[in-house]
PyMOL Python script that loads the backbone (N, CA, C, O; Angstrom):
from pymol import cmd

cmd.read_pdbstr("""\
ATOM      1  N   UNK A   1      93.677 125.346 118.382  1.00  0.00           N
ATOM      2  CA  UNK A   1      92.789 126.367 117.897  1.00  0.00           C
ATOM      3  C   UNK A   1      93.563 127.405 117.102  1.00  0.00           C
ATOM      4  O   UNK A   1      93.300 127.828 115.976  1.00  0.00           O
ATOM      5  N   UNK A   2      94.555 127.730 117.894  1.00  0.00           N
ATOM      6  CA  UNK A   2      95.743 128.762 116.729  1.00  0.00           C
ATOM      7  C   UNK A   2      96.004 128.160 115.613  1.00  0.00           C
ATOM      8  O   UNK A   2      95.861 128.713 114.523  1.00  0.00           O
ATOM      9  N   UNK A   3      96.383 127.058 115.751  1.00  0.00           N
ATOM     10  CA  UNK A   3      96.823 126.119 114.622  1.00  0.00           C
ATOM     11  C   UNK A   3      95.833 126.313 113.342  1.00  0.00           C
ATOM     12  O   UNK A   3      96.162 126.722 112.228  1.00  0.00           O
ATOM     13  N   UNK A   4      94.487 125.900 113.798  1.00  0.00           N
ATOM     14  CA  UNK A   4      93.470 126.215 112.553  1.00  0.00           C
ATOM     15  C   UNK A   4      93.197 127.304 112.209  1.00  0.00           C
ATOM     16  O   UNK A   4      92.639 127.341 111.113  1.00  0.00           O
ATOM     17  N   UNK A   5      93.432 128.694 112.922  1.00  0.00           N
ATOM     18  CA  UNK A   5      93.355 129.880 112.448  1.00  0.00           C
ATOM     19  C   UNK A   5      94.368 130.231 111.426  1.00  0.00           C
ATOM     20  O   UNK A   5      94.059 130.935 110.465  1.00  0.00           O
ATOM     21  N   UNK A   6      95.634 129.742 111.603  1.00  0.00           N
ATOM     22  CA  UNK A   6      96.704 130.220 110.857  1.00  0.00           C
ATOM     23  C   UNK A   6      96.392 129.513 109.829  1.00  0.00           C
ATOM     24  O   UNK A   6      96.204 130.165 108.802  1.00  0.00           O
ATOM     25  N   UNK A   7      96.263 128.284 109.756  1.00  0.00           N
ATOM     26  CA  UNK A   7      95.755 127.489 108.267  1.00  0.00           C
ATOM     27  C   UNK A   7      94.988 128.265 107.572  1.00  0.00           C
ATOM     28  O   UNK A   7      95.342 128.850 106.548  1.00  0.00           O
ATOM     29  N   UNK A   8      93.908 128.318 108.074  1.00  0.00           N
ATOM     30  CA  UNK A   8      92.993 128.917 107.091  1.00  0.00           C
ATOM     31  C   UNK A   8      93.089 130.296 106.668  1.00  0.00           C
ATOM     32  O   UNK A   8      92.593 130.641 105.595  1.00  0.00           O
ATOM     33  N   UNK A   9      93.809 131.278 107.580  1.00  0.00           N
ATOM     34  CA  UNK A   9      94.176 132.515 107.105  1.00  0.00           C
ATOM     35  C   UNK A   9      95.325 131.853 105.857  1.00  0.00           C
ATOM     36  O   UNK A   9      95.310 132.428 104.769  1.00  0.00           O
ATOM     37  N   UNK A  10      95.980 131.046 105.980  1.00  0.00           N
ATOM     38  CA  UNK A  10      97.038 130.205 104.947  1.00  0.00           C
ATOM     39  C   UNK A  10      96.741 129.909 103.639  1.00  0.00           C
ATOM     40  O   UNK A  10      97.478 130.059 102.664  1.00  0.00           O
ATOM     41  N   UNK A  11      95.102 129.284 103.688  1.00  0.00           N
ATOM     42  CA  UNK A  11      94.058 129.068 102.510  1.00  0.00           C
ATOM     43  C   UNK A  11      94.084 130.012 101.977  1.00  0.00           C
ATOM     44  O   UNK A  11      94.793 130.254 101.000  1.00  0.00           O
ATOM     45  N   UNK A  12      93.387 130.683 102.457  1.00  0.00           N
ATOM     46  CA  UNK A  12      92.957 132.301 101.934  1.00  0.00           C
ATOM     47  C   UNK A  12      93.372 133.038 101.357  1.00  0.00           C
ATOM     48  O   UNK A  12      92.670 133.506 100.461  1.00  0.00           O
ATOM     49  N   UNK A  13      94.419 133.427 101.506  1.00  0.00           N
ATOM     50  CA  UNK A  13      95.766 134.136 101.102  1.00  0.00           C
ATOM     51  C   UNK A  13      96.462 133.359  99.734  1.00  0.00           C
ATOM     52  O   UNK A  13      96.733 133.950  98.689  1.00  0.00           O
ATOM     53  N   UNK A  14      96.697 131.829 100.000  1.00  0.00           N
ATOM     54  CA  UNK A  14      96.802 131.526  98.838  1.00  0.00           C
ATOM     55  C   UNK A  14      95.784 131.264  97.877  1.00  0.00           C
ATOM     56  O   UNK A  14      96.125 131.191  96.696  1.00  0.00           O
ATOM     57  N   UNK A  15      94.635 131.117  98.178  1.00  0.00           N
ATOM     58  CA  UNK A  15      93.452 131.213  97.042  1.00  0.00           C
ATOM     59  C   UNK A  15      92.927 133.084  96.632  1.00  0.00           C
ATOM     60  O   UNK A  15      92.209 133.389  95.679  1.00  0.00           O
ATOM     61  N   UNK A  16      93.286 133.676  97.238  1.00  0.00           N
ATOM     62  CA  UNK A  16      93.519 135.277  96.867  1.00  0.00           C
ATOM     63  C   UNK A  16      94.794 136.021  96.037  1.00  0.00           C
ATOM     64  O   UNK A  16      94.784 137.125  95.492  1.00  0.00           O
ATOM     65  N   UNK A  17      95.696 135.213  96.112  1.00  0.00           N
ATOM     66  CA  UNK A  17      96.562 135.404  95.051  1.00  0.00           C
ATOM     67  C   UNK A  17      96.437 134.598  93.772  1.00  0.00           C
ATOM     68  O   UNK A  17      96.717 134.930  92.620  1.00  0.00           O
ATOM     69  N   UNK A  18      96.052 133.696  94.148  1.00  0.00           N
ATOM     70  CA  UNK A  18      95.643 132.665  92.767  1.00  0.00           C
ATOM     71  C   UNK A  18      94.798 133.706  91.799  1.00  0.00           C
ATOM     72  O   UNK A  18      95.075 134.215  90.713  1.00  0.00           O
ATOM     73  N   UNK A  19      93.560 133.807  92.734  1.00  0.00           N
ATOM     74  CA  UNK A  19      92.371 134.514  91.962  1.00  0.00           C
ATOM     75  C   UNK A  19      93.064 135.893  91.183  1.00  0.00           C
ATOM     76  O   UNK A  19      92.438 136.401  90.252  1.00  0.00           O
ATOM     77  N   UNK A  20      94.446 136.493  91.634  1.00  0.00           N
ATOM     78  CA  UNK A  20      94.531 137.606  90.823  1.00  0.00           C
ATOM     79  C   UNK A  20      95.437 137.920  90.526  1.00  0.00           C
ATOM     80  O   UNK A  20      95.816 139.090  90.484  1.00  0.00           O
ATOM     81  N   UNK A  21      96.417 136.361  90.056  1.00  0.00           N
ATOM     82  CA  UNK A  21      97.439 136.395  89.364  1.00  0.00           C
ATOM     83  C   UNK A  21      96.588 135.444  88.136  1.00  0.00           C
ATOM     84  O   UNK A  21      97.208 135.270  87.087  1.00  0.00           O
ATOM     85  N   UNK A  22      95.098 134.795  88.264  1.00  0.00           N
ATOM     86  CA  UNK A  22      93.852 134.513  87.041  1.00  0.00           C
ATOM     87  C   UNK A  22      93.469 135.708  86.113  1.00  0.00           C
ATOM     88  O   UNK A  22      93.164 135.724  84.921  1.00  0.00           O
ATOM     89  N   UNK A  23      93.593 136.799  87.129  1.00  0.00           N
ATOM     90  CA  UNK A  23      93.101 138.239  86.102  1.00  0.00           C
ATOM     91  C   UNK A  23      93.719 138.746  85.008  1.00  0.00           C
ATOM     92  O   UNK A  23      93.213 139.337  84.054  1.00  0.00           O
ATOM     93  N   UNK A  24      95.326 138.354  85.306  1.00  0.00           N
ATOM     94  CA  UNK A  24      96.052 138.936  84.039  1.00  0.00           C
ATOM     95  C   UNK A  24      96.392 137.669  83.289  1.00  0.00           C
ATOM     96  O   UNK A  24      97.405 137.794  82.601  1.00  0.00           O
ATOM     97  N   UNK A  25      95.881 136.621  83.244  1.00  0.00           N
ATOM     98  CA  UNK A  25      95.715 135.816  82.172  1.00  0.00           C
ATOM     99  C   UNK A  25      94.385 135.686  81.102  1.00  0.00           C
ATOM    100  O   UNK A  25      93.418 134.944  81.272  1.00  0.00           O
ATOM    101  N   UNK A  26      94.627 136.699  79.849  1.00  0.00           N
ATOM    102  CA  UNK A  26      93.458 137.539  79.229  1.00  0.00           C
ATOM    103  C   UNK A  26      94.050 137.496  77.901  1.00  0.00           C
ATOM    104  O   UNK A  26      93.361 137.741  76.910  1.00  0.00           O
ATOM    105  N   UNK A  27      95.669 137.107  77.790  1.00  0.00           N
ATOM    106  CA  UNK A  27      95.763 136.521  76.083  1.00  0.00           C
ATOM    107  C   UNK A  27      95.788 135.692  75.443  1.00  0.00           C
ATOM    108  O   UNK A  27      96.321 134.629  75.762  1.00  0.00           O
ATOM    109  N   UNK A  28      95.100 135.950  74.096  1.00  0.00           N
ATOM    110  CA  UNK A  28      94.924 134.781  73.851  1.00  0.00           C
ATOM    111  C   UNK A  28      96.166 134.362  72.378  1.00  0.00           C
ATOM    112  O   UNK A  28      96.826 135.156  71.708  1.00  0.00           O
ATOM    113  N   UNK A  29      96.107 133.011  72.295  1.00  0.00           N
ATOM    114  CA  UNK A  29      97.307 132.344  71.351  1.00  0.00           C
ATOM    115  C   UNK A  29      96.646 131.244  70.510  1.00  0.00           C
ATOM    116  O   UNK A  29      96.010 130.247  70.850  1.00  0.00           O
ATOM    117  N   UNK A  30      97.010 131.759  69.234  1.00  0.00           N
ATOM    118  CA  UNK A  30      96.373 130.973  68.234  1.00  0.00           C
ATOM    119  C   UNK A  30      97.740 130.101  67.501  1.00  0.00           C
ATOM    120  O   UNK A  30      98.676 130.600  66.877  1.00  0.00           O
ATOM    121  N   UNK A  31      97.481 128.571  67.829  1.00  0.00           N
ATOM    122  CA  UNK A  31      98.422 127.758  67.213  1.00  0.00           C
ATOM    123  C   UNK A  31      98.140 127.184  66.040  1.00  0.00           C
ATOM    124  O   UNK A  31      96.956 126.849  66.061  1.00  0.00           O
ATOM    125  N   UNK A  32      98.674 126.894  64.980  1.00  0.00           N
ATOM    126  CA  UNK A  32      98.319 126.192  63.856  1.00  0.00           C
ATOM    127  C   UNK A  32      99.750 125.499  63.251  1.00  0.00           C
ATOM    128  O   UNK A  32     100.855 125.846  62.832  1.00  0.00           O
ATOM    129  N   UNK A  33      98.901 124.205  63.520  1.00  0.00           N
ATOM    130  CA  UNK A  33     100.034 122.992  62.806  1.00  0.00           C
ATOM    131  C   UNK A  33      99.540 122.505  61.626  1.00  0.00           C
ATOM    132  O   UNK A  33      98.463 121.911  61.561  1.00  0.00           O
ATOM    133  N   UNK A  34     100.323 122.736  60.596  1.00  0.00           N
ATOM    134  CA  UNK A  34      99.973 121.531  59.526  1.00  0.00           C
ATOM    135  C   UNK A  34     100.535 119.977  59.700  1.00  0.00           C
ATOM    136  O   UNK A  34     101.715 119.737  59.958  1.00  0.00           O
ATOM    137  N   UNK A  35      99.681 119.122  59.549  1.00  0.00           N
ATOM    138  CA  UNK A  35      99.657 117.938  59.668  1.00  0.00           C
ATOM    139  C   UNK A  35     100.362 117.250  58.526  1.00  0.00           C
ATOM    140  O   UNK A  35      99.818 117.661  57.501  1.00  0.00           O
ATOM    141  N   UNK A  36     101.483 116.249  58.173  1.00  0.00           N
ATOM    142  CA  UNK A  36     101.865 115.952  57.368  1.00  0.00           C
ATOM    143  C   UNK A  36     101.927 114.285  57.535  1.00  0.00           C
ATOM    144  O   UNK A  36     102.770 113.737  58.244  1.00  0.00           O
ATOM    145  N   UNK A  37     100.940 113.591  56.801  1.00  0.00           N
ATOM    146  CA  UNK A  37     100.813 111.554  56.823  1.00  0.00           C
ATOM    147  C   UNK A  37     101.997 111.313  56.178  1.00  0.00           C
ATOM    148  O   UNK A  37     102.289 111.839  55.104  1.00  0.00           O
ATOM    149  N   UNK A  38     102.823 110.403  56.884  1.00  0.00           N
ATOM    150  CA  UNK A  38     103.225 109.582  56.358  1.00  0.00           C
ATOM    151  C   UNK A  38     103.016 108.650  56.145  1.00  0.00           C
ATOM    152  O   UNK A  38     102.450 108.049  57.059  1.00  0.00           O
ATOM    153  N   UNK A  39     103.307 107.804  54.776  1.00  0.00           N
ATOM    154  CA  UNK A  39     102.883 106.914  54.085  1.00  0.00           C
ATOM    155  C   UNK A  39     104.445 105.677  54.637  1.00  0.00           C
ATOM    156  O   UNK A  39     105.634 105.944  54.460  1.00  0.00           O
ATOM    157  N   UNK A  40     103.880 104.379  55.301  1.00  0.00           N
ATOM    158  CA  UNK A  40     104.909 103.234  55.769  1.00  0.00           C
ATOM    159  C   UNK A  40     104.512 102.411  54.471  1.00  0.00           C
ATOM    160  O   UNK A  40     103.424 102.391  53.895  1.00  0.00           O
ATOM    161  N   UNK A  41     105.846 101.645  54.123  1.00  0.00           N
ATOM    162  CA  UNK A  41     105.457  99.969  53.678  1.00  0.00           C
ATOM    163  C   UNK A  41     105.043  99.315  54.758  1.00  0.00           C
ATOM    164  O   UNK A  41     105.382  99.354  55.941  1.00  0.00           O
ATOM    165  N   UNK A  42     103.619  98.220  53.675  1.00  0.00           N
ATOM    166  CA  UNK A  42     103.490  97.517  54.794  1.00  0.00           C
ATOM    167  C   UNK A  42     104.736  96.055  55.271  1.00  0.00           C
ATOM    168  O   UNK A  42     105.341  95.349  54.463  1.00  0.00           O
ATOM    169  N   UNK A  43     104.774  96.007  56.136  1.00  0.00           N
ATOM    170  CA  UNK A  43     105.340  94.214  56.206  1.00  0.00           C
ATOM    171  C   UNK A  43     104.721  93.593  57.236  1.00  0.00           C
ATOM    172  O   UNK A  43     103.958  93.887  58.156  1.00  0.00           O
ATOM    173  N   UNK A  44     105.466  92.333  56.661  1.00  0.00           N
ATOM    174  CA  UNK A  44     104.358  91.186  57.226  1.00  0.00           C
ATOM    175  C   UNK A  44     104.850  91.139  58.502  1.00  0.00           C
ATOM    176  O   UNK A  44     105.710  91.987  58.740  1.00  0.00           O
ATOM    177  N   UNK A  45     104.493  90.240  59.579  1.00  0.00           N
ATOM    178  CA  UNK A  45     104.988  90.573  60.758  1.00  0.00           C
ATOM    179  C   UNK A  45     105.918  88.659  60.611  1.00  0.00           C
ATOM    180  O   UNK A  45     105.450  87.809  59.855  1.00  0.00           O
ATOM    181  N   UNK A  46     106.674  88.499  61.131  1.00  0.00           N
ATOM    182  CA  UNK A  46     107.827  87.799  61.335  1.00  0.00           C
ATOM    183  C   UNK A  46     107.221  86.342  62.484  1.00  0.00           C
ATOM    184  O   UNK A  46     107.531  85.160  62.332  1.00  0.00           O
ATOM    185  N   UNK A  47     106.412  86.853  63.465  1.00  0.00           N
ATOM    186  CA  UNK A  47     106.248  85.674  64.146  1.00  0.00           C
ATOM    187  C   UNK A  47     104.924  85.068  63.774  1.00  0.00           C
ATOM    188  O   UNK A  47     103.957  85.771  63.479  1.00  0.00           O
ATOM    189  N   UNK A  48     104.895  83.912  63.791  1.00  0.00           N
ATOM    190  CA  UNK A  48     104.063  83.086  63.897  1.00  0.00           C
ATOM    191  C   UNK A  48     103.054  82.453  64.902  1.00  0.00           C
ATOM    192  O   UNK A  48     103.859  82.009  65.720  1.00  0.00           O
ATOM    193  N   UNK A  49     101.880  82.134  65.361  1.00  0.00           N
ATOM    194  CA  UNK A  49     101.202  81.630  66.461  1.00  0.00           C
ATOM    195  C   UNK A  49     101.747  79.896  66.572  1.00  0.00           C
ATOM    196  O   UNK A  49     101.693  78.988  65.743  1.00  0.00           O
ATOM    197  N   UNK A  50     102.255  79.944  67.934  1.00  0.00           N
ATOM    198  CA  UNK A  50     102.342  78.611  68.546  1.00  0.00           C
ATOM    199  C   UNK A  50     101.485  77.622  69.747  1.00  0.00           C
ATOM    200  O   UNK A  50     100.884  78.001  70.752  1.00  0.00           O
ATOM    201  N   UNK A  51     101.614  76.743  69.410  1.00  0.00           N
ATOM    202  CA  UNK A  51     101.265  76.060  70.703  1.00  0.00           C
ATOM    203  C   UNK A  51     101.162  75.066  71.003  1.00  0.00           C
ATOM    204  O   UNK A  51     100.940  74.039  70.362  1.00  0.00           O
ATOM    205  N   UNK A  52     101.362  75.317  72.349  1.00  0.00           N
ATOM    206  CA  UNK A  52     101.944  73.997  73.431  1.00  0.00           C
ATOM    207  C   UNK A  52     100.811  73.569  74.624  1.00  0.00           C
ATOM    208  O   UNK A  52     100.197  74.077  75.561  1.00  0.00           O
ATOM    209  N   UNK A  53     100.973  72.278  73.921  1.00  0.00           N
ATOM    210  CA  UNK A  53     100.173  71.548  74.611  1.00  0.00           C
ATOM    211  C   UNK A  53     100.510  70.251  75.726  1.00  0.00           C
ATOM    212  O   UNK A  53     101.339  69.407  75.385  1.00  0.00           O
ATOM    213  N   UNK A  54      99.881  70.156  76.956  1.00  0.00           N
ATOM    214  CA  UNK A  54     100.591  69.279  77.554  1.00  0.00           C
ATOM    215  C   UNK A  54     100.275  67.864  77.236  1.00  0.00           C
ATOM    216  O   UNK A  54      99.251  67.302  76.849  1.00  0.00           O
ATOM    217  N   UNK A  55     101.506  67.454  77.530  1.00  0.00           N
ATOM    218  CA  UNK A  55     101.693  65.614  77.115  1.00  0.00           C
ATOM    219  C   UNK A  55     100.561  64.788  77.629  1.00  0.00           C
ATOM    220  O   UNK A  55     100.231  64.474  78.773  1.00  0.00           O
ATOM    221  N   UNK A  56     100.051  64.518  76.418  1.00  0.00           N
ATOM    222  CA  UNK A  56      99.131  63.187  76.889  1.00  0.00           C
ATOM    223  C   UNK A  56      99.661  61.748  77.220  1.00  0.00           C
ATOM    224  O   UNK A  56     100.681  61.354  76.654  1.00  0.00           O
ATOM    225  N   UNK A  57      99.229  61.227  77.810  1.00  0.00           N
ATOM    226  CA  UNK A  57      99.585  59.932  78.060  1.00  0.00           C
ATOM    227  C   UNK A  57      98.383  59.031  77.626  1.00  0.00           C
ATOM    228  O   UNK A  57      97.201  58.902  77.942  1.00  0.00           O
ATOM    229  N   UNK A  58      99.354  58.417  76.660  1.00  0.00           N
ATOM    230  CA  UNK A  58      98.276  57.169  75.528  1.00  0.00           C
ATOM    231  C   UNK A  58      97.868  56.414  76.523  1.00  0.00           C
ATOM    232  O   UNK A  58      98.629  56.384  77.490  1.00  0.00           O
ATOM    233  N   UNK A  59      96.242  55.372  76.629  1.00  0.00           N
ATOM    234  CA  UNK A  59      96.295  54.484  77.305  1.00  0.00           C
ATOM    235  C   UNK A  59      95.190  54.227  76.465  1.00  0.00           C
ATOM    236  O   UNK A  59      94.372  54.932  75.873  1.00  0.00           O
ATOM    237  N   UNK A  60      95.494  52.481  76.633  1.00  0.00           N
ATOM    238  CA  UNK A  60      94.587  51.383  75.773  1.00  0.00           C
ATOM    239  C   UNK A  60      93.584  50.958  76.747  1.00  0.00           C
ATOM    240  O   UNK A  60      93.639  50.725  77.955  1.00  0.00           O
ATOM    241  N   UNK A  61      92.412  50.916  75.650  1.00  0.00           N
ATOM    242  CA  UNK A  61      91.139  50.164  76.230  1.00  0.00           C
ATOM    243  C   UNK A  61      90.925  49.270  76.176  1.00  0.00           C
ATOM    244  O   UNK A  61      91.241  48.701  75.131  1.00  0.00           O
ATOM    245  N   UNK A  62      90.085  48.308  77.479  1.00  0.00           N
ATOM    246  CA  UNK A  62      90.304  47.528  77.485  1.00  0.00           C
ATOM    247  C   UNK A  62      88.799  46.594  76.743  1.00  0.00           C
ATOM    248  O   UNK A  62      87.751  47.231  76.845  1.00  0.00           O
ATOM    249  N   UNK A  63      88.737  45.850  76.374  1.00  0.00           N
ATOM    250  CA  UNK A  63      87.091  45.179  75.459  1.00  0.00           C
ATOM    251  C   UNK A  63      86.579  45.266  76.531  1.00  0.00           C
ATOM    252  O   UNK A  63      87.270  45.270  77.550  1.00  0.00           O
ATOM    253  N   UNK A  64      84.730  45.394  76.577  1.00  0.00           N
ATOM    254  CA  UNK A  64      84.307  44.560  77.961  1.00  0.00           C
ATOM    255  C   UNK A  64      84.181  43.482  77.860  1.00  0.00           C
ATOM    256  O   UNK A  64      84.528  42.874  76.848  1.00  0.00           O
ATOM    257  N   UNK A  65      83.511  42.795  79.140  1.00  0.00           N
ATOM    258  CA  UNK A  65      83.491  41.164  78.835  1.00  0.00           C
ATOM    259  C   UNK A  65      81.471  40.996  78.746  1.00  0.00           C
ATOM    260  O   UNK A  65      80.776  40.029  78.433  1.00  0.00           O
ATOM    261  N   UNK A  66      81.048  42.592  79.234  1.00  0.00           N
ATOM    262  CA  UNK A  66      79.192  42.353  79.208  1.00  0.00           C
ATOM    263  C   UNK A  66      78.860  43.665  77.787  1.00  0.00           C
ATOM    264  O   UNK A  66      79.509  44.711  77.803  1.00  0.00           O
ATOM    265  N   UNK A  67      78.028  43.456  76.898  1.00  0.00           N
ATOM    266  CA  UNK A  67      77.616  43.675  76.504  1.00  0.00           C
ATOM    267  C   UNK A  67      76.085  43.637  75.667  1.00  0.00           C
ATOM    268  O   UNK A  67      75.621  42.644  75.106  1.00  0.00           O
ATOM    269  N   UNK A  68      75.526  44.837  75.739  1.00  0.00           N
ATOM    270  CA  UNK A  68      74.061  44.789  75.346  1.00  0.00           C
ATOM    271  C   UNK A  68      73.555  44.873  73.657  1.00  0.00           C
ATOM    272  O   UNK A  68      73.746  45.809  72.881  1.00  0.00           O
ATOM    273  N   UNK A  69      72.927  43.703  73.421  1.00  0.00           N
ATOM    274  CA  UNK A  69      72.351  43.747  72.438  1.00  0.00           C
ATOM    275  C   UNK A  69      71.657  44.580  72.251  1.00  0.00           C
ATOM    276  O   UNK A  69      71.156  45.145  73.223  1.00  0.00           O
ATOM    277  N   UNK A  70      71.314  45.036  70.811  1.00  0.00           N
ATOM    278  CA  UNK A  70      69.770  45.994  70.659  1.00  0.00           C
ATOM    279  C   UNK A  70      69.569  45.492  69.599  1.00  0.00           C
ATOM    280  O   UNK A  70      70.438  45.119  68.811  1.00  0.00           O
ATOM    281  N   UNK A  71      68.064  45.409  69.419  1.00  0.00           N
ATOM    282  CA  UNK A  71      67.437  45.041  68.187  1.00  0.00           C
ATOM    283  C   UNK A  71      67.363  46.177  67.075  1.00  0.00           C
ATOM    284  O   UNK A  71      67.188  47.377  67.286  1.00  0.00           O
ATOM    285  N   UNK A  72      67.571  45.411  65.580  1.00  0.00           N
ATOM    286  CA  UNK A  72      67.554  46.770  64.344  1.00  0.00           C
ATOM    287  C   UNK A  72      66.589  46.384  63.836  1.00  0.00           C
ATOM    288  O   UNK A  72      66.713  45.250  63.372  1.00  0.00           O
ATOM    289  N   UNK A  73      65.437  46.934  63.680  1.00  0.00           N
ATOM    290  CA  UNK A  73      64.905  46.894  62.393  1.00  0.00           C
ATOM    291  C   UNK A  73      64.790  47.373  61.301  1.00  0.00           C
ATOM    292  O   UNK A  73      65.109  48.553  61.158  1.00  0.00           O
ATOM    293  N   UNK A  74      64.330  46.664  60.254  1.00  0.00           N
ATOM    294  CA  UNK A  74      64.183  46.978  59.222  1.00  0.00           C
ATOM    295  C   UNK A  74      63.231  48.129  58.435  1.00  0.00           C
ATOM    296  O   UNK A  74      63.454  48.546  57.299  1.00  0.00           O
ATOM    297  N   UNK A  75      61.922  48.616  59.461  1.00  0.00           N
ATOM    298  CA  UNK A  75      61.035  49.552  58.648  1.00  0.00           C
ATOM    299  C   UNK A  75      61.434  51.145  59.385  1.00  0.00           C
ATOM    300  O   UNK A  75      62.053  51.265  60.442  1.00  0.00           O
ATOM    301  N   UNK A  76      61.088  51.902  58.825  1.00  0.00           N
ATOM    302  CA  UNK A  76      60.852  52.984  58.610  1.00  0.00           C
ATOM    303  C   UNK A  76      60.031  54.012  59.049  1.00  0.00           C
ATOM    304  O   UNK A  76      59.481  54.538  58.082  1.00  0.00           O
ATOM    305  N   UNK A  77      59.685  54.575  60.229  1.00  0.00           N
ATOM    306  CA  UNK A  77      57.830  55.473  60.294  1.00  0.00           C
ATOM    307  C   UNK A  77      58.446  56.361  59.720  1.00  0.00           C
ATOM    308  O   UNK A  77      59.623  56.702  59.606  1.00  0.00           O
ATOM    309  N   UNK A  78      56.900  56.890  59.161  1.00  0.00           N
ATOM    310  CA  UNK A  78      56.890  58.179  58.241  1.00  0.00           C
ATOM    311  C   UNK A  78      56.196  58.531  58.634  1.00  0.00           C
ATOM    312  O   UNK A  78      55.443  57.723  59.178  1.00  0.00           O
ATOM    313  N   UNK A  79      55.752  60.329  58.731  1.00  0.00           N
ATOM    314  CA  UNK A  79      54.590  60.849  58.991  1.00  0.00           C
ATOM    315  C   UNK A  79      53.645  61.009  58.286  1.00  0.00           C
ATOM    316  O   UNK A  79      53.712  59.911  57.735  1.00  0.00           O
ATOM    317  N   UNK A  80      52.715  61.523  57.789  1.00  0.00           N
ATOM    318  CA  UNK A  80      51.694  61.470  56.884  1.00  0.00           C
ATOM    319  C   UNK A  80      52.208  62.774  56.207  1.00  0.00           C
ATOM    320  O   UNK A  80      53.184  63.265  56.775  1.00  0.00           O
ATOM    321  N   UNK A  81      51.721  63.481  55.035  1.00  0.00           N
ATOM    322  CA  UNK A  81      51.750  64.279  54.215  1.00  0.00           C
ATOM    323  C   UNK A  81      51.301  66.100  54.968  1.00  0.00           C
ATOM    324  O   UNK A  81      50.274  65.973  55.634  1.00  0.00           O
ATOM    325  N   UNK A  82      51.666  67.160  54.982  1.00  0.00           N
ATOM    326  CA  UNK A  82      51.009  68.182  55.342  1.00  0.00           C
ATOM    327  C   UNK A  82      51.230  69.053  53.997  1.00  0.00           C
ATOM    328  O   UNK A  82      51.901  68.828  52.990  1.00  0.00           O
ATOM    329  N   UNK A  83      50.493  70.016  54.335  1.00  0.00           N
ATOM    330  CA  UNK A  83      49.790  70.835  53.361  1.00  0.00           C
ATOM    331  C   UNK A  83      50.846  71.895  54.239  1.00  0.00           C
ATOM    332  O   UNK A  83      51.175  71.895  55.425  1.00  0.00           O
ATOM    333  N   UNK A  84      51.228  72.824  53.042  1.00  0.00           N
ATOM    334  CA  UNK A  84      52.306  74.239  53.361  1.00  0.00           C
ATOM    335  C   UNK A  84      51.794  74.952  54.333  1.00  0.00           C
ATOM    336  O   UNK A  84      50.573  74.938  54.178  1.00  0.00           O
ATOM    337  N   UNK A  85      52.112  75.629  55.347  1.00  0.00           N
ATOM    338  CA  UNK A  85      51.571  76.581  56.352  1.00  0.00           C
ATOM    339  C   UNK A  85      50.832  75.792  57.214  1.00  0.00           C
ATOM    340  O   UNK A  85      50.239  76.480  58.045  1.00  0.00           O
ATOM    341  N   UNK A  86      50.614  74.385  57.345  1.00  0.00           N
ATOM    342  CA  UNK A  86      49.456  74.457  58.322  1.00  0.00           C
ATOM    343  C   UNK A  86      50.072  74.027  59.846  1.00  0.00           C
ATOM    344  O   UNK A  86      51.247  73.917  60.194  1.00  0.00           O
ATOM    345  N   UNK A  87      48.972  73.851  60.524  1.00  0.00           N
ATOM    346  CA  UNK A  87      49.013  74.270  61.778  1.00  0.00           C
ATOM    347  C   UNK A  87      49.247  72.706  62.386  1.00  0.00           C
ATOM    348  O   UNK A  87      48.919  71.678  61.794  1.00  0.00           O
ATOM    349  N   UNK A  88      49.791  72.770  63.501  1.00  0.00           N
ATOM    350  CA  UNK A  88      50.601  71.275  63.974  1.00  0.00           C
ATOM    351  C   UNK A  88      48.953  70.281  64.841  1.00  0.00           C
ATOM    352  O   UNK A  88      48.274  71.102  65.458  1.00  0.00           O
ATOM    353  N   UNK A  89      48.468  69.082  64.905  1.00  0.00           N
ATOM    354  CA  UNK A  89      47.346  69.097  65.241  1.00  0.00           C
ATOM    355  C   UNK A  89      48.049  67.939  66.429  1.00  0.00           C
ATOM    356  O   UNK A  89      47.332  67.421  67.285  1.00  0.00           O
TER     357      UNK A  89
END
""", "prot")
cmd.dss("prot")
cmd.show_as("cartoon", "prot")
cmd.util.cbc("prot")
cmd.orient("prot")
């Protein structure tokens, strides 16, 4: 219980000097820099993008021995003719 009394009388005291060593900070300071660009050459930059990729390992296919026919024909469907803008029926 002492313990927290002395603390906070501890607070206090230092937030009461704070507050009025704040009072005599009341001048004010006006800085002014002139800014001066410098102008670089450009250059190119020196490295290049690489890359590494990991090793494949070739492997041959083999034919199958089943395979499916499909039939090709020869014609064509077409749709019929529409007129610009119209509507899908």
């Amino acid at each position: 219980m002492k313990l927290r009394y002395i603390t906070s009388l501890a607070v206090a005291l230092a937030t009461a000097g704070i507050a009025g060593a704040a009072d005599d900070l009341t001048k004010e300071i006006t800085v002014e820099k002139d800014i001066v660009p410098q102008e670089r050459e450009a250059s190119r930059l020196n490295r290049t993008p690489s890359l590494s990729l990991p090793k494949i390992d070739m492997k041959r296919l083999r034919w199958s021995d089943t395979a499916v026919p499909a039939p090709v024909t020869n014609s064509i469907s077409l749709l019929p003719p529409a007129s610009y803008a119209s509507t899908m029926t």
